[in-house]
C-alpha positions as CSV (number, residue, x, y, z in Angstrom):
1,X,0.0,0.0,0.0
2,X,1.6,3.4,-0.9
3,X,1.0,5.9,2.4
4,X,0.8,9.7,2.6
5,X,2.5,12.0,5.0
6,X,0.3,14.4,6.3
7,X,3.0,17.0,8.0
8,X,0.0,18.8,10.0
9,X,-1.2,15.7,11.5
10,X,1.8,13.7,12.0
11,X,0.8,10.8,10.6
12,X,0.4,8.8,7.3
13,X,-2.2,8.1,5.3
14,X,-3.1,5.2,2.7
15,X,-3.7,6.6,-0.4
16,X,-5.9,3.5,-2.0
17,X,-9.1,2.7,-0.5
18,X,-9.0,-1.0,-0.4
19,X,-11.8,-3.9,1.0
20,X,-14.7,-2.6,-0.8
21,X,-17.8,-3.5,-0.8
22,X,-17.2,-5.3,2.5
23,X,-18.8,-4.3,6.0
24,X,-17.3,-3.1,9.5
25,X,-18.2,-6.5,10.6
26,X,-16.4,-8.5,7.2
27,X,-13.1,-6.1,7.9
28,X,-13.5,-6.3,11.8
29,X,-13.0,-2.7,12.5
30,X,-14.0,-2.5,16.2
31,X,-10.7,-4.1,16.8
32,X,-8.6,-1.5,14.9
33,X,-10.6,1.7,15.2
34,X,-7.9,4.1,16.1
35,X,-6.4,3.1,13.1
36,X,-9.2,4.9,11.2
37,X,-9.5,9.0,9.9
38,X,-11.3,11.0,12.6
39,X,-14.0,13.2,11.5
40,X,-11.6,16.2,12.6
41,X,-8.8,14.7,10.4
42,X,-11.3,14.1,7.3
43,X,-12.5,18.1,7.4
44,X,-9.0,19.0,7.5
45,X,-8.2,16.7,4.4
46,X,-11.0,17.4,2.6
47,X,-10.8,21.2,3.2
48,X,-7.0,21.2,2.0
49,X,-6.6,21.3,-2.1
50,X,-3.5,19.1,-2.3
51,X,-4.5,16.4,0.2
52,X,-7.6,15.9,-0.9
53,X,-7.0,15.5,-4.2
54,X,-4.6,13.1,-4.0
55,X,-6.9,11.0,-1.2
56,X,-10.1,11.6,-4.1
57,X,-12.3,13.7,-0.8
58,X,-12.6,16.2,-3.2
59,X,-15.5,15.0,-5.0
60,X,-13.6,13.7,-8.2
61,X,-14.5,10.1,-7.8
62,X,-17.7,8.5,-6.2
63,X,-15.6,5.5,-5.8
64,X,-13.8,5.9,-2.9
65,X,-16.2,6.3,0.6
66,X,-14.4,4.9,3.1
67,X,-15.1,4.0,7.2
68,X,-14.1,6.7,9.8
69,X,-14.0,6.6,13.6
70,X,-17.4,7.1,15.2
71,X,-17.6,10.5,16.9
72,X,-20.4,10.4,18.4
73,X,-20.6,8.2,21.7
74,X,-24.7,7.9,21.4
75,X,-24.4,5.9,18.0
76,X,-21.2,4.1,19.5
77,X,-23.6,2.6,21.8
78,X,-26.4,1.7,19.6
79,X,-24.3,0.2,17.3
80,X,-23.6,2.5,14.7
81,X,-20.7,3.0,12.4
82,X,-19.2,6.3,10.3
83,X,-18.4,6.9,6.9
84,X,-17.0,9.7,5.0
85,X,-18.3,9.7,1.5
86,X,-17.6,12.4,-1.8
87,X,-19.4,13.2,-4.7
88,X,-19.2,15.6,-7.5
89,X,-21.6,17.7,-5.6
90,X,-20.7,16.9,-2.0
91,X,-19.0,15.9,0.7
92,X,-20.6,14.2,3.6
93,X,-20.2,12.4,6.8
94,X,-22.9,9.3,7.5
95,X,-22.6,8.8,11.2
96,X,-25.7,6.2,11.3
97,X,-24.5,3.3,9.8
98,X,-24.6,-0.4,10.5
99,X,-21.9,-2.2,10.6
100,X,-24.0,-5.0,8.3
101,X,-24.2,-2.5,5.5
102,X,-22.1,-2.8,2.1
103,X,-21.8,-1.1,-0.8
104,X,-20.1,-1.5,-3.7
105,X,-17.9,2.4,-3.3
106,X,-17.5,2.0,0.5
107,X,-13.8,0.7,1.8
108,X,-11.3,1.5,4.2
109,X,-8.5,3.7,4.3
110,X,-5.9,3.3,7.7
111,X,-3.5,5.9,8.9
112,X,-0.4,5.3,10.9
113,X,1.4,8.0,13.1
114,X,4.5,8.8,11.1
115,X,7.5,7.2,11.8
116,X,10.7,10.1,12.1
């Protein structure tokens, strides 16, 4: 997997989405949440021209949704799971998910703190 260094959050970044069109259960994500893209970290990317470009958050591909870290403690409970997703005439975070759901755009993408 090739990785992104992302200077203003110290850490790196896989550039591929990858596992698609499997769910949070299939990929067994509870286990390695923190590897995942906060909802902080994704505005910063998506709001930044070169990063999110090179990640696809800036709408140029409806390909490439990918599983985030829930932020809200509420839906953590019940069960729920978090997406980031980009379109041509969007950006949007889907913090209602369940971790049976699948489709065919929606992957995962981990990030790493950076290694000096």
């Amino acid at each position: 997997n090739k990785w992104l260094y992302v200077k203003e959050l110290g850490i790196d970044i896989e550039t591929e989405v990858h596992d698609k069109n499997k769910t949070w259960n299939d990929l067994k994500l509870n286990a390695r949440e923190d590897e995942l893209l906060t909802m902080e970290e994704c505005r910063i990317l998506a709001n930044n021209k070169e990063y999110s470009r090179i990640l696809k958050m800036d709408g140029s591909s409806d390909n490439d949704d990918f599983f985030i870290q829930q932020p809200f403690e509420l839906n953590r409970k019940k069960g729920y799971v978090a997406w980031f997703g980009a379109v041509s005439v969007r950006v949007d975070l889907d913090c209602y998910w369940g971790p049976q759901g699948s489709v065919p755009a929606l992957g995962v993408r981990f990030k790493r703190k950076h290694k000096k």
